[in-house]
MIDOTI-729545 format. One line per 2 residues: number of its first residue (from 1); for each residue y, x, z of N, C-alpha, C. Coordinates in Angstrom, 2 decimals. Example, Ala and Ser with C-alpha at 12.3 -4.5 7.8 and 13.67 -1.06 7.14 Angstrom:
<nodes>
1	-5.69 13.19 7.80 -4.50 12.30 7.80 -3.30 13.20 7.80  -2.25 12.85 7.08 -1.06 13.67 7.14 0.03 12.90 7.87
</nodes>
This chain:
<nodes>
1	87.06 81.00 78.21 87.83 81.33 79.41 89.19 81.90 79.02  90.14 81.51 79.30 91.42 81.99 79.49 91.60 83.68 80.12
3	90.66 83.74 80.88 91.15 85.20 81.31 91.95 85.61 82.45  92.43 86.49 82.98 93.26 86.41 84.44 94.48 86.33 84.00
5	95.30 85.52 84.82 96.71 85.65 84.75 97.10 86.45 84.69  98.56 87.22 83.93 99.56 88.01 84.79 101.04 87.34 84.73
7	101.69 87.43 85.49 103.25 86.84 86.02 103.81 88.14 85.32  104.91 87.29 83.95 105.49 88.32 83.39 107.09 87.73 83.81
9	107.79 88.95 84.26 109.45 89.12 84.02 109.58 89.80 83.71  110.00 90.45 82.51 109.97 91.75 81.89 111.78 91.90 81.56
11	112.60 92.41 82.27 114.00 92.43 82.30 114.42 93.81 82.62  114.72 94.46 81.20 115.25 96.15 80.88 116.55 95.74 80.49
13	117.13 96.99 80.77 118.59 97.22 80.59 118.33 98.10 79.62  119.89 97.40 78.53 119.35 98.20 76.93 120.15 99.35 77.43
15	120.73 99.52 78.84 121.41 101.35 78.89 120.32 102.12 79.18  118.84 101.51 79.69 118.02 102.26 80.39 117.43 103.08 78.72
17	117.21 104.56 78.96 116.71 105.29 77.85 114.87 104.69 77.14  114.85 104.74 76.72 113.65 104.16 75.56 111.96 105.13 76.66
19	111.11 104.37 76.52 109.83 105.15 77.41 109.02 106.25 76.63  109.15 107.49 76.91 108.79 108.27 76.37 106.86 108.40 76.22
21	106.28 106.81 76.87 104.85 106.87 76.29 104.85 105.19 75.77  103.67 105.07 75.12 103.26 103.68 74.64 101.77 104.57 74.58
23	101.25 103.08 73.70 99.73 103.29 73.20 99.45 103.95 72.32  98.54 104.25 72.42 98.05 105.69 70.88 97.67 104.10 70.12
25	98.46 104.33 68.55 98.78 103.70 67.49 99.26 102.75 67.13  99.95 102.72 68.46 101.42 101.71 68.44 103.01 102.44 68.89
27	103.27 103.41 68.33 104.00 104.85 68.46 105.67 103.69 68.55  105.54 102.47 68.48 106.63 101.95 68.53 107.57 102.00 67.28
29	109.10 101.59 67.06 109.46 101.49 65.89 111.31 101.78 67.00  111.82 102.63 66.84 112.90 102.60 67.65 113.04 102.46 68.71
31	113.92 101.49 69.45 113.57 101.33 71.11 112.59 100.15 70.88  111.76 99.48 70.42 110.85 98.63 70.32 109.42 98.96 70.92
33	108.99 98.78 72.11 107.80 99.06 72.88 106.88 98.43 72.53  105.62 98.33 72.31 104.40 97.86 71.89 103.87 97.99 73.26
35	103.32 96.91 74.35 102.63 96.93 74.88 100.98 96.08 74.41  99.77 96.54 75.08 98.73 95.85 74.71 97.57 95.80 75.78
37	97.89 94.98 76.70 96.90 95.26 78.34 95.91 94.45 77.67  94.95 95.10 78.91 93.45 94.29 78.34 93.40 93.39 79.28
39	92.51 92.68 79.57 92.33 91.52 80.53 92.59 91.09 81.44  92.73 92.31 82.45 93.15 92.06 83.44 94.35 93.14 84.11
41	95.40 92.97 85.29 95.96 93.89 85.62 95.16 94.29 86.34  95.84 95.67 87.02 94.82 96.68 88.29 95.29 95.95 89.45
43	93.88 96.05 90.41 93.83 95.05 90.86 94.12 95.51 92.41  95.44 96.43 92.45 96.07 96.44 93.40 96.92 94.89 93.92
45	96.91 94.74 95.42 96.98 93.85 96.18 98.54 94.13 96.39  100.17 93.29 95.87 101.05 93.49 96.21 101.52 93.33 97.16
47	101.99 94.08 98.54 102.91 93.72 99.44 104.24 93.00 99.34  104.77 93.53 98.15 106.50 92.95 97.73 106.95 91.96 97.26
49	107.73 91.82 96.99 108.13 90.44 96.39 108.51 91.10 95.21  108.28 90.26 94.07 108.55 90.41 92.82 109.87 91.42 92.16
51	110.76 90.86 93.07 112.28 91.80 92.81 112.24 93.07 93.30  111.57 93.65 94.24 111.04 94.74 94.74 110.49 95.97 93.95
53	109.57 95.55 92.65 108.55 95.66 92.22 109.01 96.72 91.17  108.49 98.17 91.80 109.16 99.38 90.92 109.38 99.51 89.35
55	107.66 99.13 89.16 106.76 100.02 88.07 106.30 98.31 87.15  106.38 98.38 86.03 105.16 98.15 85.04 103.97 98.38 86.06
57	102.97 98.25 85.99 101.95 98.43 86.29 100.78 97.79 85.37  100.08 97.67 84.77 99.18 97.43 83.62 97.90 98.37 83.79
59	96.58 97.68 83.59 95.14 98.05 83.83 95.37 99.40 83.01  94.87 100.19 84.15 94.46 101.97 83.05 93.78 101.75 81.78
61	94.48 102.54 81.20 93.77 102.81 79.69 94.91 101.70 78.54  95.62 100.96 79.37 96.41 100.17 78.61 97.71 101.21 78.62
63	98.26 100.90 79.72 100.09 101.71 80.07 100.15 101.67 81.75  100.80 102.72 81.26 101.55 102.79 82.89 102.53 103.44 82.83
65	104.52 102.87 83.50 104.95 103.59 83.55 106.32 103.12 83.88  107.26 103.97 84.25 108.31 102.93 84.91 109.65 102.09 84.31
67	109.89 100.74 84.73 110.62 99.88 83.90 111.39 99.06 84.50  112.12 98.14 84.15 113.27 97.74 85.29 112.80 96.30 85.35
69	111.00 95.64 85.11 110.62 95.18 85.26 109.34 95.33 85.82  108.58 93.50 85.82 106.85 93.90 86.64 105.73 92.75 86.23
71	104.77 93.27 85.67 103.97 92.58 85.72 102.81 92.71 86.98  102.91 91.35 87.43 101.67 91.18 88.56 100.85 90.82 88.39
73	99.53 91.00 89.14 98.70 90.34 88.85 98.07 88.79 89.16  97.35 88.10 89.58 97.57 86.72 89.86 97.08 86.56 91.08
75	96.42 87.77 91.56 96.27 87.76 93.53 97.32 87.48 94.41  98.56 87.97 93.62 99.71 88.40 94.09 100.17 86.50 94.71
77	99.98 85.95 94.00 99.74 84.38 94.70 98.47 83.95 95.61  98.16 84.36 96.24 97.01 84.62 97.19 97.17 84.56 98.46
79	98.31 85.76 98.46 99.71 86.01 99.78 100.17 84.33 100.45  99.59 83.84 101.67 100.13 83.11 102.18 101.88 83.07 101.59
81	102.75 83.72 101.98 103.52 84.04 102.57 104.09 84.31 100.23  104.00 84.45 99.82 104.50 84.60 98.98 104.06 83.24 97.91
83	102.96 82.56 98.05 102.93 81.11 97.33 103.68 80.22 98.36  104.23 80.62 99.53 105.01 79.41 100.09 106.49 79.98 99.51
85	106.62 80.94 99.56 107.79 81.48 98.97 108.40 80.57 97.21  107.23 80.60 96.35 107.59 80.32 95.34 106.93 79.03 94.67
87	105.52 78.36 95.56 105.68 76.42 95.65 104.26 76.78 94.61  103.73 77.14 93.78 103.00 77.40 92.75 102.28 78.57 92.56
89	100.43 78.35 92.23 99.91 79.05 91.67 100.93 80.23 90.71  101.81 79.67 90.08 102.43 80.35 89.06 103.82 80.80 89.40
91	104.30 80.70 90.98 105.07 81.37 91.34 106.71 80.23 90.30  106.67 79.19 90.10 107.53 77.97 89.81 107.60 77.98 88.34
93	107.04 79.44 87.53 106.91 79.86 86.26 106.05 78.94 85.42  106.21 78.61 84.64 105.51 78.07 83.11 104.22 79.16 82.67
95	103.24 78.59 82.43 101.88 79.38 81.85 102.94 79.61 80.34  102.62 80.97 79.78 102.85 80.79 78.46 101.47 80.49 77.30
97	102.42 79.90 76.38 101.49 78.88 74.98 101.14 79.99 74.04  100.32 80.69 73.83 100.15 81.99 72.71 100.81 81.07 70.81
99	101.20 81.82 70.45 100.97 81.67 68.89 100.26 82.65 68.03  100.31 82.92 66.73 99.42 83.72 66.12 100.98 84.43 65.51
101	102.04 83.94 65.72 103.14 84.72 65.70 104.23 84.86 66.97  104.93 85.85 66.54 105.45 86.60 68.02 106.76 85.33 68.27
103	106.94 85.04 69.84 107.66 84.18 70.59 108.45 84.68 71.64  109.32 84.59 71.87 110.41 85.28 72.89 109.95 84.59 74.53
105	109.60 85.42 75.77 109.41 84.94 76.44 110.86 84.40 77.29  110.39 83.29 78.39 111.57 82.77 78.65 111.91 84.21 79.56
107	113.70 83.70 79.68 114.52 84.80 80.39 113.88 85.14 82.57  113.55 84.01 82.71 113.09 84.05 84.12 111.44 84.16 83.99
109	110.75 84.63 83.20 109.57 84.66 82.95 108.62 83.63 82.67  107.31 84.14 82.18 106.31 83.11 81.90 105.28 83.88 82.55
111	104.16 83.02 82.81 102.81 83.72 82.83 101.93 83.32 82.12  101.35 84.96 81.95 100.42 85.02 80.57 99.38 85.22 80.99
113	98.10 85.06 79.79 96.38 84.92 80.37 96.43 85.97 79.83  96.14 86.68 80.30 94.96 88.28 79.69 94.62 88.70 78.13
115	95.00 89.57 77.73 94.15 90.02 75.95 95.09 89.39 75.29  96.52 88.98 75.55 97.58 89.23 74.62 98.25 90.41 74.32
117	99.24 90.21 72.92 99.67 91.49 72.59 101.49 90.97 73.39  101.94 92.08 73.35 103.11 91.96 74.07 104.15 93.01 73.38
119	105.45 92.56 73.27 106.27 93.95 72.41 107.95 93.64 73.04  108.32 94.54 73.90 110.12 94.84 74.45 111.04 95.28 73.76
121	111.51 94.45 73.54 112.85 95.38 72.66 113.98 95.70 73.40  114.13 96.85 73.75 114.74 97.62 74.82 116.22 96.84 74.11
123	116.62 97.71 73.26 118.10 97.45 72.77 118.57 96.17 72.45  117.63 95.10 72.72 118.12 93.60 72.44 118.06 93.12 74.06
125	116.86 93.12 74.42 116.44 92.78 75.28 115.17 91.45 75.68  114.95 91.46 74.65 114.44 90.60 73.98 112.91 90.53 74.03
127	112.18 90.07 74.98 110.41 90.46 75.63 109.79 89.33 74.66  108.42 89.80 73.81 108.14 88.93 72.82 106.08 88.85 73.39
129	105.64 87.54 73.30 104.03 87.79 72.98 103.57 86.71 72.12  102.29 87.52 71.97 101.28 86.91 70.65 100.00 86.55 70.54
131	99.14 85.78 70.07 97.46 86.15 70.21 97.81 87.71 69.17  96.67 88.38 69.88 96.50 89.56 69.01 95.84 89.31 67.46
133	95.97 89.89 66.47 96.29 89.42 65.25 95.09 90.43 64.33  94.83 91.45 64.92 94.62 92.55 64.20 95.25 93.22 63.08
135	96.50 93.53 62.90 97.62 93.76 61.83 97.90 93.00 61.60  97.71 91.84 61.45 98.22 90.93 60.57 99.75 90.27 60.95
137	100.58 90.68 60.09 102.03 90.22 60.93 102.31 89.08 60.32  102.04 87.24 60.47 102.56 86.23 59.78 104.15 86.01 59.51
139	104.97 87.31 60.05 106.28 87.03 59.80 106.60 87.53 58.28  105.50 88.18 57.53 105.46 89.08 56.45 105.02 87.56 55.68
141	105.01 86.42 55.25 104.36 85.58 54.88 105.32 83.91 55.25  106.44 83.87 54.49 107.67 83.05 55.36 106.63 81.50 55.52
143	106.19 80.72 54.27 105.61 79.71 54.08 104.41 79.51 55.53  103.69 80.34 55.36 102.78 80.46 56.73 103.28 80.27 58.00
145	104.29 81.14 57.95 104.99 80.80 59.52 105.79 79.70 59.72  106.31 79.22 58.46 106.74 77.74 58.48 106.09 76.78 59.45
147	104.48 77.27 58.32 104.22 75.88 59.07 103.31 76.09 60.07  102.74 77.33 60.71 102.59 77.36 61.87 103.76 76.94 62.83
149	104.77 77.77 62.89 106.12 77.11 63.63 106.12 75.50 64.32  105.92 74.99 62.65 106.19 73.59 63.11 104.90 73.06 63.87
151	103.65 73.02 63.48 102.52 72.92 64.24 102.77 73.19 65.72  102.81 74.41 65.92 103.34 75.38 67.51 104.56 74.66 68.00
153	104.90 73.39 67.85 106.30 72.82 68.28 105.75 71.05 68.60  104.44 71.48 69.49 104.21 70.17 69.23 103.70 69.92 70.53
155	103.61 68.40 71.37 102.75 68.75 72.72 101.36 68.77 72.45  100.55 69.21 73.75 99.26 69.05 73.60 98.93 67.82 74.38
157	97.30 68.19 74.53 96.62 66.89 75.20 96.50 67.07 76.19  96.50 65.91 77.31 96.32 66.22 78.86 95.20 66.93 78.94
159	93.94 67.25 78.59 92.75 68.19 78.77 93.34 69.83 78.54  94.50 69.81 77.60 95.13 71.48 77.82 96.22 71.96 78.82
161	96.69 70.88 80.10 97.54 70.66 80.85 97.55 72.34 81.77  98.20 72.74 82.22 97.42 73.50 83.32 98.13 72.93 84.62
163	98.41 74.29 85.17 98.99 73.01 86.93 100.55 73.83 87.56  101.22 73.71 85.97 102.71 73.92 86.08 103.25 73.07 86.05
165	102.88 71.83 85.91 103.68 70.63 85.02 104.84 70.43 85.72  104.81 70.36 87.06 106.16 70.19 87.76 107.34 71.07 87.25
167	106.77 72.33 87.36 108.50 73.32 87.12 108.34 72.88 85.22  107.35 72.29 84.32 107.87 71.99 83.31 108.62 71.19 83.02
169	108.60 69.76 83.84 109.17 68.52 83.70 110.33 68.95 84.03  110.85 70.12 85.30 112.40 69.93 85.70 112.60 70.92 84.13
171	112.70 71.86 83.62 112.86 72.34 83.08 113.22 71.83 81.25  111.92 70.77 80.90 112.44 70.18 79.68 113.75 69.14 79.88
173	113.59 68.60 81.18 114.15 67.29 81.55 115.37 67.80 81.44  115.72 69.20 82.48 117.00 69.52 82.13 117.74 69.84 80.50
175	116.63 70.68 79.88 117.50 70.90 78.40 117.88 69.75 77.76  117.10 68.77 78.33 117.29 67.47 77.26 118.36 66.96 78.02
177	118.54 66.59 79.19 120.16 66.59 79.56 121.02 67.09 79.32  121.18 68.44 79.13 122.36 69.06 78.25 122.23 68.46 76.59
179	121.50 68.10 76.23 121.68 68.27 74.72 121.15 69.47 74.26  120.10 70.44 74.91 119.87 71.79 74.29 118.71 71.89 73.41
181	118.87 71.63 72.46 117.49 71.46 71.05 117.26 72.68 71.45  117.69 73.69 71.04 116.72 74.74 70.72 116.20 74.59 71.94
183	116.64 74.94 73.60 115.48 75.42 74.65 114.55 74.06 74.59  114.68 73.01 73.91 113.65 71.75 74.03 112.34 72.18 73.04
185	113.08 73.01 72.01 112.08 73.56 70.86 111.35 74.48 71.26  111.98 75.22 71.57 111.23 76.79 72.61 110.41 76.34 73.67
187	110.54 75.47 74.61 109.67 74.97 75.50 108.25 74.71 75.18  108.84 74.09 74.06 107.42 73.27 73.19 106.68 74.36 73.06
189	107.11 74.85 72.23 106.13 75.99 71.44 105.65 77.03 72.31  106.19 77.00 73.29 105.85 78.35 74.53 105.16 77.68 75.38
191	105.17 76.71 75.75 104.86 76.22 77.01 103.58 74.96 76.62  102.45 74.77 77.69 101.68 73.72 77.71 102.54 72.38 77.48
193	102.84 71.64 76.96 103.46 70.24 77.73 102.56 69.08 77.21  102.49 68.29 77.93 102.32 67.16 77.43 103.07 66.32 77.48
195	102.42 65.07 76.80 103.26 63.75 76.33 103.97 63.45 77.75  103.38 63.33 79.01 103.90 62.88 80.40 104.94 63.81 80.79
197	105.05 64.71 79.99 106.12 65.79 80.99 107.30 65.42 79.84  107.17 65.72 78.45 108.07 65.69 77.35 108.46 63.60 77.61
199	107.94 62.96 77.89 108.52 61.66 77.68 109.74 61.41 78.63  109.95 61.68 79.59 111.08 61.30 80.67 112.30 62.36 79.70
201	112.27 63.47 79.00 113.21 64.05 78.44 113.34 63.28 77.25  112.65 63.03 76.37 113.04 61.92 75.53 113.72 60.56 75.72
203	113.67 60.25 77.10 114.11 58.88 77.32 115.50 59.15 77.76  115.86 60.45 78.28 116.92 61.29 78.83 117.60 61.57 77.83
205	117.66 62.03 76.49 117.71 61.97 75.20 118.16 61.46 75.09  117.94 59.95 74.66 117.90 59.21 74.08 119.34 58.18 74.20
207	118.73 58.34 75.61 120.27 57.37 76.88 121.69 58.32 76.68  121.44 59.43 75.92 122.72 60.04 76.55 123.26 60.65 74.65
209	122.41 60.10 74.04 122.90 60.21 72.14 122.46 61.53 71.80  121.62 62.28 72.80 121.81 63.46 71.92 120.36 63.28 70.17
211	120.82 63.07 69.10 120.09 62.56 68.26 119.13 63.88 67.78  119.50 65.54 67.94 118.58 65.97 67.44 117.31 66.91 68.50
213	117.68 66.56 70.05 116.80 66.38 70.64 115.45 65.39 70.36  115.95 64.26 70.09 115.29 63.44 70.42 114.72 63.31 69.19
215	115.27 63.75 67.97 113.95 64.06 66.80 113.04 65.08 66.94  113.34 65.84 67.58 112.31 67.20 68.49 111.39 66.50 68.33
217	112.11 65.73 69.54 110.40 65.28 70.85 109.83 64.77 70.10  110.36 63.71 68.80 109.30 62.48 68.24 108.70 63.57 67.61
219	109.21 64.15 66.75 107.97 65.21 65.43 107.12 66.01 66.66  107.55 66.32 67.68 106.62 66.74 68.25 105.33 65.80 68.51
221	105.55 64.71 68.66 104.40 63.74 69.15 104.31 62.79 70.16  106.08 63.26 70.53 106.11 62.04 71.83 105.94 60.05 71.41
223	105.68 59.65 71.53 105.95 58.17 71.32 106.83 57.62 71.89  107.71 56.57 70.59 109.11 56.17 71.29 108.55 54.91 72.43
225	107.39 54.45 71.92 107.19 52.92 72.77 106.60 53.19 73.96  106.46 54.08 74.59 105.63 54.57 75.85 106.72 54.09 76.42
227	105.98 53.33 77.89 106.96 53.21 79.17 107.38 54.30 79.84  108.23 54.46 80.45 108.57 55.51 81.17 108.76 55.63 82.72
229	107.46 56.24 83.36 107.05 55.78 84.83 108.23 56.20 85.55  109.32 57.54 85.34 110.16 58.03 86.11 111.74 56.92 85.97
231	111.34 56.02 85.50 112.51 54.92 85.38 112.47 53.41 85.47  112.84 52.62 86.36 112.71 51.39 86.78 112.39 50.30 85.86
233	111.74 49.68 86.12 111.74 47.82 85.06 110.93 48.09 84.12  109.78 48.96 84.06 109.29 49.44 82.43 109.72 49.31 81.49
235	110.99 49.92 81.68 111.25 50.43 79.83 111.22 51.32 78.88  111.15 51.36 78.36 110.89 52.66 77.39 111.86 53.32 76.81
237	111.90 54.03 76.26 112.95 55.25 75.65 113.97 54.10 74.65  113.28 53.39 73.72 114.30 52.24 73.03 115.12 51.65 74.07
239	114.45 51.17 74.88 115.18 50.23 76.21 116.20 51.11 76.70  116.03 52.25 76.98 116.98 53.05 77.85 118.59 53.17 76.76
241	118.46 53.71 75.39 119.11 53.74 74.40 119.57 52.95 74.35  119.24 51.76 74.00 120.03 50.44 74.00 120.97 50.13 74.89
243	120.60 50.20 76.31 120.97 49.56 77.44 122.80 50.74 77.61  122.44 52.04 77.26 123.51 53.23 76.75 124.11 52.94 75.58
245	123.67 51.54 74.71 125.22 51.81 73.90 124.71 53.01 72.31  123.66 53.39 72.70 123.61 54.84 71.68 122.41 54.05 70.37
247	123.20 53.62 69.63 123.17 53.38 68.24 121.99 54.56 67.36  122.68 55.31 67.34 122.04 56.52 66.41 120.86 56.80 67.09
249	120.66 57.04 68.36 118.88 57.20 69.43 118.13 55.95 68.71  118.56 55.04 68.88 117.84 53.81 69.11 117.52 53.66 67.43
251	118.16 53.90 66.52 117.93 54.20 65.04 116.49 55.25 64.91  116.64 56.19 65.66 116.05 56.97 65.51 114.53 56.82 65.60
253	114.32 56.41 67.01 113.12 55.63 67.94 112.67 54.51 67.03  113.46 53.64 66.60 113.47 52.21 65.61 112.03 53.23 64.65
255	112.85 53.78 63.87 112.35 54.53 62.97 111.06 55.16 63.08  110.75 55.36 64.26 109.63 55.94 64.58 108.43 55.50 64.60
257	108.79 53.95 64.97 107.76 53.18 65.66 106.99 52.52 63.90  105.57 52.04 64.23 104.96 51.49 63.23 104.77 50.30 63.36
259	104.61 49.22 64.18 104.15 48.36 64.22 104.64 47.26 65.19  104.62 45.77 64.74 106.04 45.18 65.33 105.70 44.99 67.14
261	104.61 45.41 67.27 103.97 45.66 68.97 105.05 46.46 69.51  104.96 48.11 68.74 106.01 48.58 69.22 107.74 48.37 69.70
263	108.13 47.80 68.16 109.01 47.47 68.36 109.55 46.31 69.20  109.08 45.16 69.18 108.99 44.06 70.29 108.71 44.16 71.95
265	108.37 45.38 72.31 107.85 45.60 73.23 108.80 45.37 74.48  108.41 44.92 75.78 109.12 44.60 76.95 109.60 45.02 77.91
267	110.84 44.93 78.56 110.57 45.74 80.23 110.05 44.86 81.04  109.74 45.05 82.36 109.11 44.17 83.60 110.34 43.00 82.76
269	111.18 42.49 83.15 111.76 41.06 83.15 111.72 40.53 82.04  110.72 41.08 80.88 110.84 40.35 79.56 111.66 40.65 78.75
271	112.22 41.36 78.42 114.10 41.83 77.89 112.94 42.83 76.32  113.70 42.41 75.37 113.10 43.36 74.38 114.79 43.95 74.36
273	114.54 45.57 73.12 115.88 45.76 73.22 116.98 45.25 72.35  116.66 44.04 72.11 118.01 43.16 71.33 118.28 42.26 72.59
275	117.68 41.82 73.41 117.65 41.07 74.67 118.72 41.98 75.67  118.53 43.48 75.69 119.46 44.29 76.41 120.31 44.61 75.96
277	120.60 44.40 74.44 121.54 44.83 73.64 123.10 43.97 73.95  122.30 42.68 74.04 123.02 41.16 73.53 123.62 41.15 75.05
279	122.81 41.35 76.25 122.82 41.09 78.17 124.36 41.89 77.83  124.75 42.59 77.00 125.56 43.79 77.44 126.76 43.79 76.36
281	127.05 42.55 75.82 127.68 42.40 74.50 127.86 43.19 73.67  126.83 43.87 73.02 126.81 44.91 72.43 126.00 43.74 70.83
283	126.21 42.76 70.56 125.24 41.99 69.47 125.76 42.49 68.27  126.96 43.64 68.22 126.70 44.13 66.63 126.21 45.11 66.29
285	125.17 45.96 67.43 124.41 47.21 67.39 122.91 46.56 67.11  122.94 45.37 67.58 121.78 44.44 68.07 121.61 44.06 66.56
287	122.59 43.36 65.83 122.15 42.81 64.21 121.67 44.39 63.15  122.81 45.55 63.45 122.71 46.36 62.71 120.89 46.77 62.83
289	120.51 47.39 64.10 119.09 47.63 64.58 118.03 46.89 63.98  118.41 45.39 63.74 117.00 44.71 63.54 117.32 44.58 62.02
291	118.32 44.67 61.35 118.50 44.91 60.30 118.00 45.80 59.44  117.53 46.25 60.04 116.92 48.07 59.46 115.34 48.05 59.67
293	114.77 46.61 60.30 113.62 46.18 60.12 113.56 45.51 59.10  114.20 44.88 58.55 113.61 43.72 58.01 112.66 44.23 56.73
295	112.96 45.39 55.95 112.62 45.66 54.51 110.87 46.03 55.11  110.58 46.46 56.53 109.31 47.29 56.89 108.20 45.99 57.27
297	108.84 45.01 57.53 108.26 43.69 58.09 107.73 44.22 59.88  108.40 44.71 60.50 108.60 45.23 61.71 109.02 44.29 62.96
299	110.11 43.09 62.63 111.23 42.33 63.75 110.07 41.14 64.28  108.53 40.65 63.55 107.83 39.78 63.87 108.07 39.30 65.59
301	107.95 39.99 66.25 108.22 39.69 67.58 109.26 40.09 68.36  110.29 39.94 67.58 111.85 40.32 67.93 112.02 38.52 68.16
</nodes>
């Protein structure tokens, strides 16, 4: 079991003075707060709306005490009148993805399941959580966190989905429209996604050159040859690239693929992407591309 939600925005002002309590044997390290709630919040019933929301509030015996943020509990979506307000179980927020090392939560919040560790850094501002570790800090250990990192940067399987996916899709879809690797990286690793939410940002990617997005998504696990339901004629992320002119995407995707299925592959009218390349007089992106098959034995159904 996952445990009960809580809806975290945790947003201090580094003028506000440092909290004169924490947990007995987490005495903190400067303005650096150690929080550590247990399972559930107290299971006071909120009247307010989130921006309202005085106090911290956290199950007794954890913390209590006042902050220029709030954690709620997950009744708090219960409220007629406050899940129409914000469209989602999760209030439009992203579930957060635990690691076994500490992760910056997003700036408009995440929500977290119960029996994580949690730590504020007043003077940065900077709200961090973790699976609890029992001492063990993997940042003390660079190689380890390597390659957890990269692992933790990857999607999951639709069976680990939860039922944010909507505010995830606008959310990756957008970074990958700007060109923003890192929030495409951070998403990953913080957030549930799957292949269906991360593929329309790859194809978004792809069409618009940004090249180290779109190596994200692949090491993450997206597949370049997947159709892409949020875009007309079934084409896929190659198709979209092509049809944009973007050389270096379509290199990229090329590269990705194993097998000449992939690469040959069609939209609704039959068009592979040397077929959309050529529709668009683009046939010296079109020779260079299949050129870069030939040594893999890949172009069979080009």
């Amino acid at each position: 079991m996952r445990g009960h939600p809580l809806l975290l925005l945790l947003v201090f002002s580094t003028s506000q003075a440092a909290p004169a309590f924490w947990r007995a044997g987490n005495a903190g390290v400067g303005r650096e707060l150690v929080l550590a709630p247990e399972t559930e919040t107290e299971t006071t019933t909120w009247s307010k709306t989130p921006e309202s929301l005085p106090r911290l509030a956290l199950r007794p015996g954890a913390m209590q005490g006042d902050g220029g943020g709030f954690v709620t509990s997950a009744n708090f979506f219960e409220n007629a009148a406050n899940r129409e307000r914000y469209g989602t179980s999760t209030g439009g927020r992203p579930y957060f993805r635990p690691a076994l090392f500490w992760q910056e939560l997003l700036p408009d919040g995440h929500v977290c399941d119960g029996g994580l560790e949690f730590r504020v850094n007043l003077a940065t501002g900077i709200n961090e959580c973790r699976f609890p570790t029992g001492g063990v800090e993997m940042e003390l250990d660079p190689e380890r966190l390597a390659t957890a990192f990269k692992q933790q940067t990857a999607i999951v399987r639709n069976s680990k989905a939860r039922d944010d996916t909507a505010c995830l899709s606008r959310q990756i879809l957008s970074a990958a429209t700007w060109g923003d690797a890192a929030l495409v990286g951070r998403l990953l690793r913080t957030c549930w996604i799957t292949e269906a939410v991360a593929l329309p940002a790859l194809a978004e990617a792809a069409a618009r050159g940004f090249t180290e997005v779109v190596a994200i998504l692949l090491a993450a696990g997206v597949k370049p040859a997947s159709v892409v339901p949020e875009r007309p004629g079934g084409k896929n992320s190659l198709h979209l690239a092509c049809e944009a002119g973007q050389e270096a995407t379509a290199m990229q995707l090329l590269e990705a693929m194993s097998t000449p299925a992939e690469v040959g592959a069609k939209s609704t009218d039959g068009s592979t992407f040397v077929d959309l390349l050529r529709a668009q007089d683009m046939g010296g992106i079109a020779r260079r591309l299949t050129a870069s098959l030939a040594g893999r034995q890949l172009d069979a159904a080009l």
